[in-house]
C-alpha positions as CSV (number, residue, x, y, z in Angstrom):
1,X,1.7,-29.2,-26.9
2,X,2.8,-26.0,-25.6
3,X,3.2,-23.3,-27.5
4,X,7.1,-21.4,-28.3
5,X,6.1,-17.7,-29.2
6,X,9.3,-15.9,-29.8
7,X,9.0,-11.8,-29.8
8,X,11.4,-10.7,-32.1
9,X,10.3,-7.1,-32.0
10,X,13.1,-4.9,-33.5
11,X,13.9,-2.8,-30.3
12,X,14.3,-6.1,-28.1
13,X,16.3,-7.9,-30.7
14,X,18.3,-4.4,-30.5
15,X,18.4,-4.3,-26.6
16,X,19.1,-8.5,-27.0
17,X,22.4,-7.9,-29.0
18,X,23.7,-5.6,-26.9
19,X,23.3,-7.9,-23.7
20,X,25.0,-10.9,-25.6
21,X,28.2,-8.8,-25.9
22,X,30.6,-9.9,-23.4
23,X,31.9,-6.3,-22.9
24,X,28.8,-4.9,-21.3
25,X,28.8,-4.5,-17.7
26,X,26.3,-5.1,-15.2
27,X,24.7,-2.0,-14.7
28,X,23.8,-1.8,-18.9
29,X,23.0,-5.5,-18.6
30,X,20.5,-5.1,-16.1
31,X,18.7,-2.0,-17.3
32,X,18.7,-3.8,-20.7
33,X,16.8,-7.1,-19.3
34,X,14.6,-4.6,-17.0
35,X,13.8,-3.3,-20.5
36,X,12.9,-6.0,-22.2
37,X,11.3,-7.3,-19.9
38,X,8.8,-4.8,-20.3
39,X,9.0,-4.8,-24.2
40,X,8.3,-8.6,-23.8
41,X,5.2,-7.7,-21.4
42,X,3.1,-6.2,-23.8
43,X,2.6,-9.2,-25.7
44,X,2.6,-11.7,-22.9
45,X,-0.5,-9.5,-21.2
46,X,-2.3,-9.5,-24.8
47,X,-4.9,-11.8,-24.0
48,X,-5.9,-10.2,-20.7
49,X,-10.1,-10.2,-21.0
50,X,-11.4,-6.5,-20.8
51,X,-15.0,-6.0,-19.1
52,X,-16.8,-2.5,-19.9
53,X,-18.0,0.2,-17.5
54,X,-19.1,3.6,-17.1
55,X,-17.1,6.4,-17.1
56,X,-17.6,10.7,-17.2
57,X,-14.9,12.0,-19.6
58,X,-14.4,15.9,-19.3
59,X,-17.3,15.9,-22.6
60,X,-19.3,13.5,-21.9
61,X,-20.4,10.1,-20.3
62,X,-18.9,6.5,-22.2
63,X,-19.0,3.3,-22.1
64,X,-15.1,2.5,-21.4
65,X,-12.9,-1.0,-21.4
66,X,-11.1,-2.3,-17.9
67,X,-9.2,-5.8,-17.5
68,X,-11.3,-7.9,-16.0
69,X,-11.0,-11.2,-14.7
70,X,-8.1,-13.3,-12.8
71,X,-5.5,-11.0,-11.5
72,X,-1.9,-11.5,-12.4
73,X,1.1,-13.1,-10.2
74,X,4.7,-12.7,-11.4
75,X,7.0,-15.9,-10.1
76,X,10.7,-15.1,-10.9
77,X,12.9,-18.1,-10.3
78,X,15.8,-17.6,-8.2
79,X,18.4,-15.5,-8.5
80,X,18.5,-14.5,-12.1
81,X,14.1,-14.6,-12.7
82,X,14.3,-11.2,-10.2
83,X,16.2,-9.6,-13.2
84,X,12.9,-9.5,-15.2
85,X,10.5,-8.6,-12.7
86,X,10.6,-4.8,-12.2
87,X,9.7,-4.1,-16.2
88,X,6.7,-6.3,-15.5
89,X,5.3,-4.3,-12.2
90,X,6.1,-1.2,-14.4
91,X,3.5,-2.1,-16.6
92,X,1.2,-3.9,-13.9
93,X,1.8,-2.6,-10.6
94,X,-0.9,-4.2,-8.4
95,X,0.0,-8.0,-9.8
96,X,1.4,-10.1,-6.5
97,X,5.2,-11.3,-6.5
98,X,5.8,-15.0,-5.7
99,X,9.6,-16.8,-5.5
100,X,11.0,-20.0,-6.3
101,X,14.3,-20.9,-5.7
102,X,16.3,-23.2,-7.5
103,X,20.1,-24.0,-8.4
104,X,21.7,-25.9,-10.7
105,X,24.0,-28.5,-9.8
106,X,27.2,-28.3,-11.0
107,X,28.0,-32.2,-11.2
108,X,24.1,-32.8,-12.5
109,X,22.9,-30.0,-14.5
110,X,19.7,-30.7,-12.1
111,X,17.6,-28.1,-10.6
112,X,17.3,-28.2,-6.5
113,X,15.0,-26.7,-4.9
114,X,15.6,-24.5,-1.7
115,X,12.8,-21.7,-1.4
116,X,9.2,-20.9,-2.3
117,X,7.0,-18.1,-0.9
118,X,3.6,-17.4,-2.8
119,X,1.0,-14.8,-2.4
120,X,-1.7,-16.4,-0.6
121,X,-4.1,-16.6,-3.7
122,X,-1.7,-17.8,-6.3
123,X,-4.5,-20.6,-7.6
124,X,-6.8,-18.1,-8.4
125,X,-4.4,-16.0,-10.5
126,X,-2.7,-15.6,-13.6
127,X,0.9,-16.6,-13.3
128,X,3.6,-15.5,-15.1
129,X,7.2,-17.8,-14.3
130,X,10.1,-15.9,-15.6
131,X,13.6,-16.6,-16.1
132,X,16.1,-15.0,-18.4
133,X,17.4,-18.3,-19.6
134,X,15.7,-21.7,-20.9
135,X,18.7,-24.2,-21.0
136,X,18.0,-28.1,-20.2
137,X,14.6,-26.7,-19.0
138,X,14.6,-28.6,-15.4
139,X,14.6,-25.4,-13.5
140,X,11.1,-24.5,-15.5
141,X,9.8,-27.6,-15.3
142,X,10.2,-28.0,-11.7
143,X,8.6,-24.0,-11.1
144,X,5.7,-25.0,-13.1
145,X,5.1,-28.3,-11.6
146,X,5.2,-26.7,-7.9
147,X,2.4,-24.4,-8.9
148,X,0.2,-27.2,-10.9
149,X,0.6,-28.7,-6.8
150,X,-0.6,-25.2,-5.6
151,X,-3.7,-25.3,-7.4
152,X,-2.5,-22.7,-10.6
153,X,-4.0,-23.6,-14.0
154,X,-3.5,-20.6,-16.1
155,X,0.5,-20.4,-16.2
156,X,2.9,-18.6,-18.9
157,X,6.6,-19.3,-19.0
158,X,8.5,-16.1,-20.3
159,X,12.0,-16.2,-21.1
160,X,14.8,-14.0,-22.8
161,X,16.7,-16.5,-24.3
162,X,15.9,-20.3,-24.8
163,X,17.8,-23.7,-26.5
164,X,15.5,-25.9,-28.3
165,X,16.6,-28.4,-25.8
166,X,15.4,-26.7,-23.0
167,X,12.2,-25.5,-25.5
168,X,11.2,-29.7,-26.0
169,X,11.7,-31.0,-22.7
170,X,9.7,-28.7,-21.0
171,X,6.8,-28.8,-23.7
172,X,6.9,-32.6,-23.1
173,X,6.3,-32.1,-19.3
174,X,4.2,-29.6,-19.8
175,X,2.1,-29.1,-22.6
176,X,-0.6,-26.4,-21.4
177,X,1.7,-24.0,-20.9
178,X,3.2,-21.7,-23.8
179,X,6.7,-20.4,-23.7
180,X,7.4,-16.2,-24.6
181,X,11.0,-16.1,-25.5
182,X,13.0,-13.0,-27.7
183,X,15.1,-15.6,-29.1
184,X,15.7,-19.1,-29.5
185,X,19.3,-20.1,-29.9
186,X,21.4,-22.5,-31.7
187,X,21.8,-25.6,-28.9
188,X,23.5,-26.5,-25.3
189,X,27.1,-27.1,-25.2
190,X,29.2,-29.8,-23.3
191,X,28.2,-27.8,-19.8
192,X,24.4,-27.1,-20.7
193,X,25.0,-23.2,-21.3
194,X,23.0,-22.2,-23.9
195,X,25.2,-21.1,-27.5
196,X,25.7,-18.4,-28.0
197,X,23.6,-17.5,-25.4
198,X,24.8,-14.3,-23.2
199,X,26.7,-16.3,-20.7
200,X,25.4,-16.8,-16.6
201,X,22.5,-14.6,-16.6
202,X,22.5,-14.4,-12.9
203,X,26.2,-13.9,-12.3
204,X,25.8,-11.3,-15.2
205,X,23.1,-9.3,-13.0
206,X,24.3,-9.8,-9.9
207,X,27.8,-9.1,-10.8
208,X,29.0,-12.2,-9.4
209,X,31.4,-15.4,-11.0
């Protein structure tokens, strides 16, 4: 069963707070998730395997540490995912960018599909799937299972905020991969936003209703 890690460090439960405040406009809310996002990013790139190697220091010569190992792909999910990718390159520049592109239904709450570009070698990376919110979880379940079809095996989901709705249905689908959230909230209401959630994450970005 996949695994819900929340990251409740102080600054991003900070930073968190003040995005859930309907008062704060889009460019705060953007540099706050941009942050985050690269709070969040230290954790999920925790297990990245180090190799050793020889290096001259100004002193003297040392045996130093490197990440070794599958390289890293970032896979935002359309629109609101490409609010949390720029903390992420911060901290790994050189990791690839895919896109998936998904909207909700209104009538259905169901996620359809209209674009997905990869970098060529996405099987042979580590993918991260990002996407500030985790509501009924189809959008997530349907990224992931497009990548499981692309060959990818070693997938993380990160998220800002996520509904234990959202956080069982996708561990029932799938059950390899482990969910990084800041928060996990109190439920979905009649119209599958997440309560008390921060509102439309993308239309919150974007600056869009």
């Amino acid at each position: 069963m996949s695994t819900l890690q929340l990251i409740d460090h102080p600054l991003i439960v900070h930073k968190l707070s003040i995005m859930r405040n309907k008062d704060t406009g889009t460019k705060d809310f953007k540099e706050l998730l941009n942050e985050i996002s690269m709070l969040m990013g230290y954790e999920i790139t925790r297990d990245l395997p180090l190799e050793d190697y020889e290096i001259e220091t100004p002193i003297c010569s040392m045996t130093a540490q490197k990440i070794s190992g599958k390289k890293l792909a970032i896979v935002p999910i359309l629109r609101a995912g490409l609010g949390m990718v720029d903390g992420l390159t911060k901290l790994v520049p050189v990791a690839k960018v895919g896109h998936i592109g998904l909207y909700r239904d209104p009538e259905t709450h169901e996620p359809v599909e209209y674009y997905c570009k990869m970098p060529e070698d996405i099987d042979k990376r580590i993918v991260i799937v990002v996407d500030p919110m985790l509501a009924t979880g189809g959008s997530a379940i349907d990224a992931v299972t497009m990548l499981k079809r692309m060959g990818c095996t070693n997938i993380k989901l990160m998220n800002l905020v996520v509904a234990p709705e959202g956080v069982k249905k996708f561990a029932e689908v799938h059950p390899d991969v482990d969910i990084y959230a800041a928060a996990q909230d109190e439920k979905l209401n009649e119209h599958a936003y997440i309560v008390p959630g921060l509102g439309d994450a993308g239309d919150r970005i974007f600056g869009t209703k």
